[in-house]
Structure formats: structure tokens, C-alpha cells
C-alpha positions in Angstrom: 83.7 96.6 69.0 83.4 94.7 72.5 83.9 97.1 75.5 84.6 96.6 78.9 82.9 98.3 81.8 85.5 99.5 84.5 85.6 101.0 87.3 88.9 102.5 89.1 89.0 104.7 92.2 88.0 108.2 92.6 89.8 110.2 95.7 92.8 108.7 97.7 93.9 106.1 95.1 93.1 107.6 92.2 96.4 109.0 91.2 98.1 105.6 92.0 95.6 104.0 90.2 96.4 105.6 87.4 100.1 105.6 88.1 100.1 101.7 87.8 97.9 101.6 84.5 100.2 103.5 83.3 103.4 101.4 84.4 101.1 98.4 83.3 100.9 100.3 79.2 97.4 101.5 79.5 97.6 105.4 79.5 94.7 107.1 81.1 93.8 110.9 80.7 91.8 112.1 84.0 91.2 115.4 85.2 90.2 115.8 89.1 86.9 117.1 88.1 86.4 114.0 86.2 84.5 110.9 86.5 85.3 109.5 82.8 88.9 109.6 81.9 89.6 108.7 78.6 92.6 105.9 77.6 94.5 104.8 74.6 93.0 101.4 75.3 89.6 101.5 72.9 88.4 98.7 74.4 87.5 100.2 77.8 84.9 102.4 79.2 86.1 103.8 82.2 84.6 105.4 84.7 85.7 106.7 88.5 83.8 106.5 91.7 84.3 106.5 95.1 86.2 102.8 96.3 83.1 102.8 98.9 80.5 102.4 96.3 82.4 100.4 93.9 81.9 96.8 94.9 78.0 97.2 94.8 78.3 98.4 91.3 80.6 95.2 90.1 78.1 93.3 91.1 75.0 94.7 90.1 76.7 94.8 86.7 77.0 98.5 86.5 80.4 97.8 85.8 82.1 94.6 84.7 85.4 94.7 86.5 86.8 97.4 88.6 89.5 98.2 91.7 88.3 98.5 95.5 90.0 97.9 98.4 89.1 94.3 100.4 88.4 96.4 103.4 84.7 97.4 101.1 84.0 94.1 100.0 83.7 93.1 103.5 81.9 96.5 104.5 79.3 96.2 101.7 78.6 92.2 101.9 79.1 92.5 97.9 79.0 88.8 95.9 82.0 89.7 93.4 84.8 87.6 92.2 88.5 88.8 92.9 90.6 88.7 90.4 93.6 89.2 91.4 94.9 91.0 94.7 97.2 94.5 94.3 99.1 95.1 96.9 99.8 99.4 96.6 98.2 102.2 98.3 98.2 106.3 98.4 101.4 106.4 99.9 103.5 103.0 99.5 103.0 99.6 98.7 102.3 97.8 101.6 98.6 96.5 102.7 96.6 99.2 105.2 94.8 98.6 108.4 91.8 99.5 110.0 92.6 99.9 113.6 91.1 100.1 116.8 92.2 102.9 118.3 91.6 105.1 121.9 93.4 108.3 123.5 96.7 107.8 125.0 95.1 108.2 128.3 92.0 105.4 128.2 92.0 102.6 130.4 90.7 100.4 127.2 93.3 98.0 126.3 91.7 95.5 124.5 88.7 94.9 122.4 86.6 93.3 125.7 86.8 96.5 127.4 84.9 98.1 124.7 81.8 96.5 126.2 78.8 99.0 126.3 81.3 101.9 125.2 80.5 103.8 121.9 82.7 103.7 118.7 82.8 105.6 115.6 84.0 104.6 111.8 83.4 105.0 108.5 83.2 101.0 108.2 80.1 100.1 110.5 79.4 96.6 109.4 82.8 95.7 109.6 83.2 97.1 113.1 80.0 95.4 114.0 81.4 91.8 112.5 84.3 92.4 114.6 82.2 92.7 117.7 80.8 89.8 117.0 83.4 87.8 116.5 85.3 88.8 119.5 81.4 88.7 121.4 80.9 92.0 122.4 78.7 94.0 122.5 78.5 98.1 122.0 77.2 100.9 119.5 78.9 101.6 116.7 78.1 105.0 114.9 78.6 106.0 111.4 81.4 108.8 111.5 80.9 111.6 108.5 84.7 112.5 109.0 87.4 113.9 111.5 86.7 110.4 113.1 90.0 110.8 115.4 89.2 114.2 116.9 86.0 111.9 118.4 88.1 109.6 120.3 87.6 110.4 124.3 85.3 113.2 123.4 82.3 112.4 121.9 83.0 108.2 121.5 85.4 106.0 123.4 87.3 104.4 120.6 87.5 104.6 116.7 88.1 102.2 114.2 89.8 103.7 111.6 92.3 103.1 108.4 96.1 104.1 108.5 99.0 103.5 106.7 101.5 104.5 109.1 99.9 105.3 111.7 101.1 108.7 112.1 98.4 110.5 111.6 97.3 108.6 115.2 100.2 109.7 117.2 99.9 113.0 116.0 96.1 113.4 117.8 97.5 111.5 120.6 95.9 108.5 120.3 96.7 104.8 120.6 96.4 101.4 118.8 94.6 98.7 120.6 94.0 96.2 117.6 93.6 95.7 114.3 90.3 95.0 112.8 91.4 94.3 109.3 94.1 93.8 107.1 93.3 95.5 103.7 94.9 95.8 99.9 93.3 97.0 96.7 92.0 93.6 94.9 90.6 93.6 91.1 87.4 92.6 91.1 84.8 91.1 88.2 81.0 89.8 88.4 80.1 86.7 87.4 78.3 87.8 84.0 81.4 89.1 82.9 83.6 86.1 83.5 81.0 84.2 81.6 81.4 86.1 78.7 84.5 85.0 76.8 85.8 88.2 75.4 84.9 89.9 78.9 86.6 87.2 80.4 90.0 87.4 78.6 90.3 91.0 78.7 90.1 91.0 82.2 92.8 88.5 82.8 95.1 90.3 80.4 94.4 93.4 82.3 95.3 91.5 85.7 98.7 90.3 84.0 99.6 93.5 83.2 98.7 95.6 85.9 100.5 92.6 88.1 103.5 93.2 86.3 103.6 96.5 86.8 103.4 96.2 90.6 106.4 93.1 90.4 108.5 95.8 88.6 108.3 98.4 91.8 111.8 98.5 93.0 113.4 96.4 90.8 115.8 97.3 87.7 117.3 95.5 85.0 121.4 95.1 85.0 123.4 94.7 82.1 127.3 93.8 82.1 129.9 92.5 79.7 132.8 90.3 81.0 136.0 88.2 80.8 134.4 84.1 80.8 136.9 83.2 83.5 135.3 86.0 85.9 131.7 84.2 85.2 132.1 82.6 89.0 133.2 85.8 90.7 130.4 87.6 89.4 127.7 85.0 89.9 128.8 85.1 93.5 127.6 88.9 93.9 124.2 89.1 92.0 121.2 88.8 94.0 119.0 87.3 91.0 114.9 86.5 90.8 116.6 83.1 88.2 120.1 83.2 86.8 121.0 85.5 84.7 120.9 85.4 80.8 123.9 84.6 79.2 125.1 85.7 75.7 128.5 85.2 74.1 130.7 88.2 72.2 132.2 88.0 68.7 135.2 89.1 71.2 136.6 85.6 72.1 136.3 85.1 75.6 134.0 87.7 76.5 130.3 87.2 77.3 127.1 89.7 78.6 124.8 88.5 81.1 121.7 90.5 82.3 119.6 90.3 85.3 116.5 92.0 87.3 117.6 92.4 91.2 116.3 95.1 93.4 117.0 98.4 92.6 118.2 99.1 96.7 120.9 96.5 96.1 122.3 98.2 93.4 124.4 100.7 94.9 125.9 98.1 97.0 126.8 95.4 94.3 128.0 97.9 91.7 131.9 98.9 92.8 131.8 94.9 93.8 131.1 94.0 90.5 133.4 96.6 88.9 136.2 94.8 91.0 135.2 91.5 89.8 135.7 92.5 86.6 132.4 93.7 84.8 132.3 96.0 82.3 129.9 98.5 80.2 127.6 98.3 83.0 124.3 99.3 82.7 121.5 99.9 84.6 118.0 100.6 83.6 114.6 101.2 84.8 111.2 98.4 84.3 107.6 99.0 83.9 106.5 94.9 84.1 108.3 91.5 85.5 105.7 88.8 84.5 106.8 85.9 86.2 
């Protein structure tokens, strides 16, 4: 039987990860101990690492495919091929940023006053490229962890990732810039893209686990109605394409069914009750495939 290498990763987006396979129909069993989960999908060998060390691997061929954020492509200078970009994170779904950031107090308001200061982060070669690129010059240091309780004491400014930036505010420190705009991207080597089996599998993947993520939010809405209320109706729903129409054995009734945003729903249903729907029904999807 063919198999397919994957990675998917260990720590902060692991349970997300594994969240979206599972929206996406690929079920995986992981423990937190565990760095090979096992899936109803036969034709996979999975296994989890760190999303640091995960672009390396892709293309070294350790793996054939796996999940990393675009932040550690950069960081690592790794030759892969992205798939397909996945835009979802530990807490939302919404790309992350690596920011500059100082104490509330610093007179450092820009990346040109960082010249000859000293910065920590996790991401040194990226730091360093953005230095370069803005032409300035200043020592970046790897940080092992707690990188914001370093700001104004033992280093001027960190660059570090945030969703929200809350975490930030909370150690009282401030956003200058941002260094780079990330999201979690599917990746592949070239050996497996030449492979033809490889190849296909990993672009089904992609279609489903893209799917998956169109689905967030959204909910399917079913409705049956008089044929002369058809206009009315239309006039409310907030549709990704017009809605599918059927006709009842009742005469003059019809059913239409449509995917809108599940926020919207609570707005549109009493409108649509008024316009005359009835047997409405609303219910929950795992993939849109456009």
C-alpha cells in the first residue's frame, strides 16, 4: 500500500490541528505524550513535532508533506513547496504576528531607534532579515522563553508572536511594528509532488482540510414556502450563490436551501418567518468546497 509521510504540529496547534482533520473527515487518535497518533486514514503515517523543526524535515524528505506556520519557513530558510495556505490558529482563525515590541515607558518608537540596542526572540534570522531590510543594525539574541519579562531589563525590545496582543498589555509593554504576518501553510517537497500517488493524495488532503476551514462559521439553511413569497425571501438571504431550488408535490410550494453565516442567522430567522418560510431548519457543516 502507498503511504504518505506527514507531519502535523506538536504543542500550541496541535489540538487545532487535529480539530480541523477532523472537520476535514480524517479522524486522528493522539495522546499528549504522543508523537505518532494513529488515524482512520490507512494511507498516512503521521507523526508530531515541534512547528519549529518541521520545515527542515519536509525538505530533507523526512516527511513528505506536513503543517508549519509561514513564520518558520522564513526562520529556517527551508526550500519547500506550499500547498495550500490555512488560515487558523490556537485560539481563532485569523493570521498571527510577530511584533516588535518595548516597555510602555521606552523612548523607542520605531524600528531606527533600535540601532545598537539589543533584542531578544525565538525567531533570530527573521529578526535579523528585518534589520536588514529596514538597514539597521543591532544584536539579536536567541531567547529560551519568558521573552517579554526581558523587555527593558535585560534587552531593549522583543520580537515576539501574539494573537491578540494581550498577553503584551498585560507585562506592560508596547507594539512598535510588525515584523511578520504569519498563518499555518501545508507544505510538500519536491520528491513528493513528483511522485503521482504522493502527489494526488496531497492535494486531496488540501481540498479537504480547506473545506473544512470554509465551513467555520457558516451553516446550512433549509425552508419550505409559498412560490409567490420566492422574491420576499430572496430579498433577506445573504447567500455564497443562489440558493437551490426544489418544487413540492404540494402545488405551489417549493424548498430552497442555502449556506450563509451562522452570525447572520439569528438576525434573518423571525424576518424570514414573516416572509413566509416554513419548516425551517438550520444545521451545522464540516466542508464548503467551492
Amino acid at each position: 500500500m502507498n503511504r504518505l509521510k506527514l507531519g502535523l504540529p506538536k504543542g500550541s496547534l496541535q489540538e487545532s490541528t487535529i480539530e480541523l482533520f477532523r472537520k476535514a473527515g480524517i479522524r486522528i487518535r493522539s495522546t499528549e505524550r504522543s508523537y505518532f497518533p494513529a488515524s482512520d486514514d490507512e494511507e498516512l503515517d503521521i507523526m508530531m513535532v515541534r512547528s519549529q523543526e518541521m520545515a527542515p524535515y519536509v525538505e530533507e524528505g523526512t516527511f513528505d508533506a506536513g503543517l508549519t506556520g509561514y513564520d518558520w519557513i522564513v526562520e529556517t530558510n527551508a526550500r519547500v513547496r506550499e500547498v495550500c495556505e490555512l488560515v487558523y490558529a490556537k485560539s481563532g482563525f485569523r493570521p498571527v504576528r510577530w511584533v516588535l515590541a518595548v516597555p510602555e515607558n521606552s523612548k523607542i518608537r520605531s524600528v531606527k531607534d533600535l540601532r545598537g540596542k539589543k533584542i531578544a526572540t525565538e525567531a533570530v534570522n527573521m529578526v535579523k532579515k528585518y534589520l536588514a531590510r529596514n538597514k539597521v543594525k543591532a544584536k539579536v539574541e536567541f531567547s529560551w522563553g519568558a521573552t517579554e519579562a526581558k523587555a527593558g531589563t535585560l534587552v531593549d525590545a522583543i520580537v515576539e508572536l501574539t494573537e491578540t496582543g494581550s498577553s503584551l498589555r498585560a507585562n506592560h509593554l508596547k507594539i512598535v511594528d510588525e515584523v511578520l504576518s504569519s498563518s499555518t501553510r501545508f507544505i510538500a517537497n519536491d520528491a513528493a509532488l513528483r511522485d503521482p500517488w504522493k502527489k494526488r493524495k496531497i492535494e486531496n488532503i488540501a481540498i479537504l482540510l480547506k473545506g473544512a476551514l470554509e465551513a467555520e462559521g457558516m451553516v446550512g439553511l433549509k425552508m419550505n414556502l409559498e412560490e409567490k413569497d420566492l422574491s420576499g425571501i430572496m430579498s433577506i438571504l445573504p447567500a455564497l450563490k443562489k440558493p437551490t431550488i426544489s418544487r413540492l408535490t404540494l402545488p405551489g410550494w417549493i424548498a430552497i436551501e442555502v449556506i450563509l453565516e451562522e452570525k447572520t442567522v439569528k438576525k434573518i430567522l423571525p424576518e424570514l418567518k414573516r416572509a413566509g418560510a416554513q419548516g425551517i431548519i438550520e444545521y451545522p457543516l464540516n466542508k464548503v468546497i467551492p
